[in-house]
C-alpha positions as CSV (number, residue, x, y, z in Angstrom):
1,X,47.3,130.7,43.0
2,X,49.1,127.3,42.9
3,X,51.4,126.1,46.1
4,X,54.4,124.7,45.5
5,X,54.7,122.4,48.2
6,X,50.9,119.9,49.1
7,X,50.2,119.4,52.6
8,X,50.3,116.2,53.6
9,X,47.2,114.2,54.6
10,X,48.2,113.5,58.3
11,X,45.9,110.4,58.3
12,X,47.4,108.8,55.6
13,X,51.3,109.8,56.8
14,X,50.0,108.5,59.9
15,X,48.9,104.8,58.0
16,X,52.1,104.9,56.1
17,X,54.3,105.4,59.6
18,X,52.3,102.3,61.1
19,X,52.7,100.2,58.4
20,X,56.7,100.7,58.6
21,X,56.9,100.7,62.3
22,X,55.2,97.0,61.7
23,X,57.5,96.0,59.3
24,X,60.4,97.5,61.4
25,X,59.3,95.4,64.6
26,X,58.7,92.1,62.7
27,X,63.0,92.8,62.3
28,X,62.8,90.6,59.0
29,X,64.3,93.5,56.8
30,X,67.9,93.6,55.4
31,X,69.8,96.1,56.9
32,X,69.4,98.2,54.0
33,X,65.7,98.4,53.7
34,X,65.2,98.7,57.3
35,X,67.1,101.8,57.0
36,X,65.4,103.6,54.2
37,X,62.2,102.4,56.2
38,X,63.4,104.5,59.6
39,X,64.7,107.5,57.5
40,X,61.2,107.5,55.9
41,X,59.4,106.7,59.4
42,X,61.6,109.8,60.7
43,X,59.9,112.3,57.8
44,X,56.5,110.8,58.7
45,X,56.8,111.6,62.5
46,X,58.1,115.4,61.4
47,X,55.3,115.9,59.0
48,X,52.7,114.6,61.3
49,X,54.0,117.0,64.2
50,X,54.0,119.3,61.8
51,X,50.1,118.6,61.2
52,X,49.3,118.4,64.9
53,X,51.3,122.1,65.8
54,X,49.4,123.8,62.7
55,X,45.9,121.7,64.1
56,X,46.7,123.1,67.9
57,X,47.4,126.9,66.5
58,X,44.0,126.7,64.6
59,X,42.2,125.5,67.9
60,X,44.0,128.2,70.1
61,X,42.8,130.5,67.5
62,X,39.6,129.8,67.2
63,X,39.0,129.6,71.3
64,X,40.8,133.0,72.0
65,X,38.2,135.2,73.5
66,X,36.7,138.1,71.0
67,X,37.0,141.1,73.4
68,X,38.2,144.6,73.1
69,X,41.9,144.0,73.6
70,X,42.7,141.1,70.9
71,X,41.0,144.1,68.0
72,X,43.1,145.1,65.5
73,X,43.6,148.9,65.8
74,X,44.6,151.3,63.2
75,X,47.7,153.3,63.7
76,X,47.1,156.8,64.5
77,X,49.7,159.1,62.8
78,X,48.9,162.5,64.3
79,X,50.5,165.7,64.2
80,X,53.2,164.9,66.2
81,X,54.9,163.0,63.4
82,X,54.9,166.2,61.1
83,X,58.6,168.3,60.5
84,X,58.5,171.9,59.8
């Protein structure tokens, strides 16, 4: 099975956002470029939140506590279910 869509390597994102929030503060950009560089900047921060979220639901995961009431339980049918 293929995916469609790659997930992004959050620690390069996180090199590429940098680099253009450098270029962004140095404020030697024409107005044009500067743009494309904060629309680009803005995908950055929203894929690397994105990274972060899916990194804290894996921790939160991992660190539940394996007792008797986070078990999966089969759904018990009975015969109270049955139509004469």
């Amino acid at each position: 099975m293929t995916r469609t869509k790659r997930t992004p390597d959050f620690e390069k994102s996180l090199s590429e956002l940098e680099t253009l929030v450098s270029q962004l503060e140095r404020g030697d950009l024409p107005l044009e470029d500067a743009l494309r560089a904060f629309e680009r900047g803005v995908g950055l921060t929203r894929e690397c939140q994105c990274a972060l979220e899916a990194a804290q639901l894996r921790v939160e995961i991992l660190l539940r506590p394996n007792d008797s009431q986070s078990e999966i339980t089969m759904f018990d049918h009975g015969t109270e279910d049955k139509v004469d």
